[in-house]
Backbone as a ProteinNet text record, in pm:
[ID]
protein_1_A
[PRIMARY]
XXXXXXXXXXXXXXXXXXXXXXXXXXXXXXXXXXXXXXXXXXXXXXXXXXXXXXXXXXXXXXXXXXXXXXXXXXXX
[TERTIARY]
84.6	0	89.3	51.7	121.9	126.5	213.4	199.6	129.5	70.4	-24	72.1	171.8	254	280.4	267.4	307.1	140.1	12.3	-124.9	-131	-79.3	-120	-45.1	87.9	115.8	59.2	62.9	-24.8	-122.3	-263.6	-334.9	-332.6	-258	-241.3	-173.5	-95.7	-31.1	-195.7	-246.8	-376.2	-477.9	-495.4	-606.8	-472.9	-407	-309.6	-310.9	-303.9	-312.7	-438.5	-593.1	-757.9	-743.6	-668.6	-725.6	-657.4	-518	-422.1	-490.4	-542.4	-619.4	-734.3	-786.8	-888.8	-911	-784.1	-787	-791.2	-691.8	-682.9	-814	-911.4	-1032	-1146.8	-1082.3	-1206.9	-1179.3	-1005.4	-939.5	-983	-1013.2	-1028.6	-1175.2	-1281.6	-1411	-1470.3	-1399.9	-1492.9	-1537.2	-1487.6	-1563.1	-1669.8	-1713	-1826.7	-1920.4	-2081.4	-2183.4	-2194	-2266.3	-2309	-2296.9	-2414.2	-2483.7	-2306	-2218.5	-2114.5	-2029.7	-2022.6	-1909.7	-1975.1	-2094.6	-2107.2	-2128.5	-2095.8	-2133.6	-2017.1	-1900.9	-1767.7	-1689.1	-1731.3	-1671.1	-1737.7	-1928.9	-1935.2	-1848.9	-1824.6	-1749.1	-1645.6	-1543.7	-1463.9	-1465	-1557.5	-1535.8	-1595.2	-1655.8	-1729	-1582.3	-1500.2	-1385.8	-1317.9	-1238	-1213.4	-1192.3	-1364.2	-1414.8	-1394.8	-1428.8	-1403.1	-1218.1	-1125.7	-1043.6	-1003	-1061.3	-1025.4	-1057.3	-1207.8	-1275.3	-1115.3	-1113.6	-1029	-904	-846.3	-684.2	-735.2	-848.8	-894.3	-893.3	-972.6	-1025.1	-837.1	-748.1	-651.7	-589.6	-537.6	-510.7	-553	-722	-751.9	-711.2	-721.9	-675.2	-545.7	-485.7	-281.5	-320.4	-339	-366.7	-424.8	-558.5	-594.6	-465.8	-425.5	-354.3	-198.4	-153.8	-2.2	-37.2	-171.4	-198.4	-250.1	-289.4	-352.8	-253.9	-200.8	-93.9	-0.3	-49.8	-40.5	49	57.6	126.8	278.5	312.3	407.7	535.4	653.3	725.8	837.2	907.8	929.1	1052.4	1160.1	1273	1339.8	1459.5	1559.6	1668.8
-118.2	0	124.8	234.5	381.4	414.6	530.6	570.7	684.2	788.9	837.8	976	1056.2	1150.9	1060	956	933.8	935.7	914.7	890.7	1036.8	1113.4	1307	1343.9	1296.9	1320	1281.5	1175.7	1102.1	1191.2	1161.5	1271.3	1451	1466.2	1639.5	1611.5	1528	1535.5	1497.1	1403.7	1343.8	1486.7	1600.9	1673.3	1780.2	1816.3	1922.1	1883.5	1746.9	1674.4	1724.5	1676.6	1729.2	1834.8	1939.7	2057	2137.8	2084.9	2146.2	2087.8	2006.6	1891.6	1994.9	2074	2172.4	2195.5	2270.2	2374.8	2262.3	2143.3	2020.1	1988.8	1953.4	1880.3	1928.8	2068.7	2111.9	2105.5	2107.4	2064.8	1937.3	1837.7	1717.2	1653.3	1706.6	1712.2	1774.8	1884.5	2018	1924.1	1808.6	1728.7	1673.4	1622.5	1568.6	1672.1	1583.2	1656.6	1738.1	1836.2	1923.6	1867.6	1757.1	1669.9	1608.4	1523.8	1473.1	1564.3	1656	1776.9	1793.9	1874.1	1854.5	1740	1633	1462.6	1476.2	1482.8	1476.9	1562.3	1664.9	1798.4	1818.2	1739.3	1716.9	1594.8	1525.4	1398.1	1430.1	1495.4	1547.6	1634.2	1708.8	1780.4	1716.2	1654	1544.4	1427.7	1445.9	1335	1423.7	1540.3	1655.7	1664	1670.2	1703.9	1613.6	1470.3	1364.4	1337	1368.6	1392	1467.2	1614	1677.4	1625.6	1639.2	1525	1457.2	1368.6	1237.6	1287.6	1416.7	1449.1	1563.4	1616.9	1671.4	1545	1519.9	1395	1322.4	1289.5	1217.5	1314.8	1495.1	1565.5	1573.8	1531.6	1533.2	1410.9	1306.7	1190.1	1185.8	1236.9	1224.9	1382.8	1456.2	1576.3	1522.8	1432.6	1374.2	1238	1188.5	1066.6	1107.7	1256.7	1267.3	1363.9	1463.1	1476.9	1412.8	1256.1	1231.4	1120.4	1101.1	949	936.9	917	855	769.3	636	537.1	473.2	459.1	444.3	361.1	456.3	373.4	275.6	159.1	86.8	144.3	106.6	132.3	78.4	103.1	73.5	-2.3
0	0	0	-79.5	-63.4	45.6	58.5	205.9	195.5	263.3	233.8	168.6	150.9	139.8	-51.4	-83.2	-196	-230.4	-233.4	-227.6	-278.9	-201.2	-231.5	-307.5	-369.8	-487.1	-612.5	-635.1	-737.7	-800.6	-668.7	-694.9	-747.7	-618.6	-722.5	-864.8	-922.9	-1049.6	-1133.1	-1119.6	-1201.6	-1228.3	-1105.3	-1053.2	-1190.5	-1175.1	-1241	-1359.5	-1424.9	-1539	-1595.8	-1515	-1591.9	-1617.1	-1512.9	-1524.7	-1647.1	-1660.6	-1810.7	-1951	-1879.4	-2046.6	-2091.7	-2037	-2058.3	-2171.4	-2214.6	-2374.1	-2480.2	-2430.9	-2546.3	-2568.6	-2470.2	-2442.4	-2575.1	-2544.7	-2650.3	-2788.8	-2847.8	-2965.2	-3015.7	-2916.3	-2905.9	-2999.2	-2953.7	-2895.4	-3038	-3126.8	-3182.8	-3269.6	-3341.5	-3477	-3437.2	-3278.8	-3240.9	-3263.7	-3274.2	-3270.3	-3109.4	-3145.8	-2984.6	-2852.7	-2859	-2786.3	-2706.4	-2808.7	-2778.8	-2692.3	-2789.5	-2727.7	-2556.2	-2533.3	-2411.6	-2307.2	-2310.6	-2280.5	-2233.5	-2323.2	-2316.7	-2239.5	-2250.7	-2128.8	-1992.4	-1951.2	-1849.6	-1775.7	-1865.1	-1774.7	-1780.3	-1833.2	-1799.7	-1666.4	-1678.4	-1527.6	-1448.6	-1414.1	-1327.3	-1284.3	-1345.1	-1358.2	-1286.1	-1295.5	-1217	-1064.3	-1095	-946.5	-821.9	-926.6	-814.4	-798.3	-872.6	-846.3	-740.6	-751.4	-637.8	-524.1	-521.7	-400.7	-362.3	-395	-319.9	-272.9	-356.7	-282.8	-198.1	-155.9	-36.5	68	26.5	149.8	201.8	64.8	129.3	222.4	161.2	243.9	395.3	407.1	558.3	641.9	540	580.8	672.9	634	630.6	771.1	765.3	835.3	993.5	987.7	1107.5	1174.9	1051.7	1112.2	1189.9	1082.3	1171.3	1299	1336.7	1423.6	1536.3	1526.1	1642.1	1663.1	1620.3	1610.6	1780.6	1855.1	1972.4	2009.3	1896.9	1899.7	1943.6	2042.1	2083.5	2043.3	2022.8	1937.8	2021.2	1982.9	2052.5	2135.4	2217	2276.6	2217.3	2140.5	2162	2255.4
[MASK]
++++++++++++++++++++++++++++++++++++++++++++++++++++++++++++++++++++++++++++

């Protein structure tokens, strides 16, 4: 399993990746009919979003775990 500091990279590169794909998206897209073109650019941002979603959530993730981490480490 990742550790969670490699988990929040990933993500921000993927979330930085949708969001630069933008201008391409629509280069991409213009030969489709209407209907397509917008199909294609909501799931795109719908793809986005839940991206962000998840490297928020891991950010809180990693944020609650190195703050409450209690756990006692062994002696030497």
């Amino acid at each position: 399993m990742l550790r969670a500091h490699a988990k929040i990279a990933r993500a921000q590169r993927l979330v930085k990746m949708l969001e630069d794909d933008g201008p391409l998206l629509a280069l991409r897209v213009a030969e489709l009919t209407p209907e397509n073109q917008r199909a294609a650019k909501e799931f795109a941002a719908k793809l986005t979003a839940c991206a962000r979603a998840e490297l928020e959530k891991l950010i809180d993730e990693a944020s609650v775990w190195n703050g409450d981490d209690f756990t006692a480490e062994p002696a030497d």
